[in-house]
N, C-alpha and C positions, 0 to 999 in steps of 0.2 A: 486896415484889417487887423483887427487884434488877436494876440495868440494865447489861447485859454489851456493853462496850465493839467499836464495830467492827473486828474483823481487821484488821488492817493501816492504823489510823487513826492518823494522823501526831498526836505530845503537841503542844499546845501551846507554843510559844515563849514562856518569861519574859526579862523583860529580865535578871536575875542569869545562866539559862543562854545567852545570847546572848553577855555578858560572859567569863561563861568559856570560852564555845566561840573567843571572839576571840583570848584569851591564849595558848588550847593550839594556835593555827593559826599562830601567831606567829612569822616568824623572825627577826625583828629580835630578841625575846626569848631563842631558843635562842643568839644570836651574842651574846649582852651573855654568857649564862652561861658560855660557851665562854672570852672574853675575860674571864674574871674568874677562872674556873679556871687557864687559863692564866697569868694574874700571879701568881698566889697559889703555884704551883707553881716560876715562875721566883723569887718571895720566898726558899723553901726552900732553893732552890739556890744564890743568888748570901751566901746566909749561912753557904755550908758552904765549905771549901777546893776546888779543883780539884781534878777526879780525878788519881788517877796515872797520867804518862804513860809508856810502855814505849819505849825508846829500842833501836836496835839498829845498829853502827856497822863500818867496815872500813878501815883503816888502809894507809898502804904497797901499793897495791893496781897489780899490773906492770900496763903496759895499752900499752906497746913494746916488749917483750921476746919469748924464746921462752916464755916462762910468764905470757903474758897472762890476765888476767881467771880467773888459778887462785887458789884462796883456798890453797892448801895446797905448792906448789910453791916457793914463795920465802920463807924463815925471818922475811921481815921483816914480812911480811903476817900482821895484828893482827886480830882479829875483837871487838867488846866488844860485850855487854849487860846495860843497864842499867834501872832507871828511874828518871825526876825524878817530884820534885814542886816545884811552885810555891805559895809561900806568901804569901798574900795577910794586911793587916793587918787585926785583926779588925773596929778603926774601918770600913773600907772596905768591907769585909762586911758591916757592917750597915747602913751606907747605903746599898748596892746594895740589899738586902733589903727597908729601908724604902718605895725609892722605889718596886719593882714590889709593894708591897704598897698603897701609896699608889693606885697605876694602878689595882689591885684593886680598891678604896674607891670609885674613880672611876664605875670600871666598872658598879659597883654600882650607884651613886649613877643613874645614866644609864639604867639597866634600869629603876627604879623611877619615873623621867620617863615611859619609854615604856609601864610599865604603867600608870599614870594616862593614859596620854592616848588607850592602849587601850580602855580600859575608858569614858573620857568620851565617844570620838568611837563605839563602837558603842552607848552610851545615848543620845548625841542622837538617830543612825541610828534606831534601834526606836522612840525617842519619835516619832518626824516621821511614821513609817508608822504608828504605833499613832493619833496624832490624827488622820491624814490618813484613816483606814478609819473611824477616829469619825463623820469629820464626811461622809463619802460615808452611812453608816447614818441619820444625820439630814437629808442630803437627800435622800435617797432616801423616806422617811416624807413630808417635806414634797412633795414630788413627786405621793407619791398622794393628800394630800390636795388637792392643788391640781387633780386630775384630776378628785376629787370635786367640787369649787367648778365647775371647767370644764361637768359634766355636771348639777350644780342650776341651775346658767345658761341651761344650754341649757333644761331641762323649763320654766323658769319665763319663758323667754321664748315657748317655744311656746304655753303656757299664757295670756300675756298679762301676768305679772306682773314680765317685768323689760323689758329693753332690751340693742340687740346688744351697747352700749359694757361692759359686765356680762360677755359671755361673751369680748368681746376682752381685755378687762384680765386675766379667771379666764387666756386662754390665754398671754399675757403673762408672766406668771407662770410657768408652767409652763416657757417654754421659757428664760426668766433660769436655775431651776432644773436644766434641762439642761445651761447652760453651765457652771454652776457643778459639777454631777455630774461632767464633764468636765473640766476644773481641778483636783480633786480625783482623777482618774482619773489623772490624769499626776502628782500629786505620790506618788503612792502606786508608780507604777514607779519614779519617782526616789528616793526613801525604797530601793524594795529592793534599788534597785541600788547605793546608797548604802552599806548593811547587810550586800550582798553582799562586798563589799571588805572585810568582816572577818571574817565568819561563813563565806562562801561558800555553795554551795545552800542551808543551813538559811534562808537570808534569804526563802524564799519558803515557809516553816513558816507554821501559824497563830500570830496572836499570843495569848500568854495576856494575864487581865484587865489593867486597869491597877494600877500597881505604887502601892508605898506609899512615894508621895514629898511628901507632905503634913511632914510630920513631918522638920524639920532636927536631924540628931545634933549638934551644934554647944553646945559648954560654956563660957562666955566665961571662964571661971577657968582652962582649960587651953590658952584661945589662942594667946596667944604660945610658947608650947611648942611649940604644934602647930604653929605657923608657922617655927619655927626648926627642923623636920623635914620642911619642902617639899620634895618629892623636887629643883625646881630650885634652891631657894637650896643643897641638899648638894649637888650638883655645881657650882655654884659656890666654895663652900668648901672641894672638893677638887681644885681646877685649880692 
């Protein structure tokens, strides 16, 4: 027997879609792409020569006379056109080029800061709300069983086999675990309001299970490599 999903039941939120939902809402990210397009573009340019410019000029031109401001009346009036070009040395060419290519690199370098730390601050976000709904489901559990304990208190004191101090301490309990329900009520708006800052509405999605963060991808043979490809030491070394 198969079990057909409810109409209109919202999927579960993973942290990996959470993640990527942060990236593609991102404008800091579209403005690094933009600025990086942008250098790479002015690179091209400042390595090629200036265009040609069209020059258009007029010479001997009456402008107190009775043939003022006539291009055609007085023999001396000269009309030229031309066009220059400007020729730049090709050294200088390629350091202009280099440098907004350099910028580019930067740029780069800069987007890939912002996508790590994209991506780290909407995983803490989903983590803080994913353990903070954890542990309201375990107080909550604890809760009824301590209503339980509240109500064998009460039968076994009517009964004659306990004493009130028994059914106060069972209620004592109970209401420590109210406040603590509550505690955990407000970390959990804070979590999604937290998560909303990067997801936006999805942040009040269900969450899916807990993710598989057990297990560090971490190779101590390719460490130092890896660390000489921190997104912040490369912008560092392209300042």
């Amino acid at each position: 027997m198969s079990v057909v999903p409810a109409v209109g039941a919202e999927a579960p939120l993973t942290l990996a879609d959470a993640q990527r939902r942060a990236v593609e809402r991102s404008r800091a990210l579209a403005a690094q792409d933009s600025a990086v397009t942008a250098s790479r573009e002015m690179a091209v340019a400042a390595g090629q020569l200036p265009d040609p410019v069209g020059t258009l000029g007029i010479n001997n031109l009456p402008i107190d006379t009775s043939d003022r401001f006539s291009l055609t009346r007085d023999f001396m009036t000269m009309r030229s056109v031309g066009v220059m070009q400007e020729f730049t040395r090709a050294e200088k060419r390629e350091a202009r080029a280099e440098r907004f290519e350099r910028e580019a690199e930067k740029s780069l370098a800069e987007k890939d800061v912002s996508l790590a730390a994209i991506q780290r601050n909407t995983a803490l976000a989903w983590l803080d709300r994913y353990y903070a709904e954890a542990m309201q489901t375990v107080i909550s559990e604890q809760s009824r069983q301590a209503q339980f304990e509240i109500e064998a208190a009460e039968s076994g004191y009517r009964a004659g086999r306990g004493n009130l101090a028994d059914i106060l301490a069972a209620r004592n309990a109970l209401v420590l675990l109210d406040d603590r329900a509550s505690e955990f009520g407000r970390k959990v708006s804070a979590a999604k309001i937290a998560l909303s800052r990067w997801i936006g509405n999805d942040a009040d999605a269900p969450l899916a299970g807990k993710p598989a963060i057990d297990t560090i991808r971490l190779d101590p043979s390719t460490l130092e490599t890896d660390l000489a490809h921190h997104p912040e030491l490369a912008v560092l070394a392209r300042k």
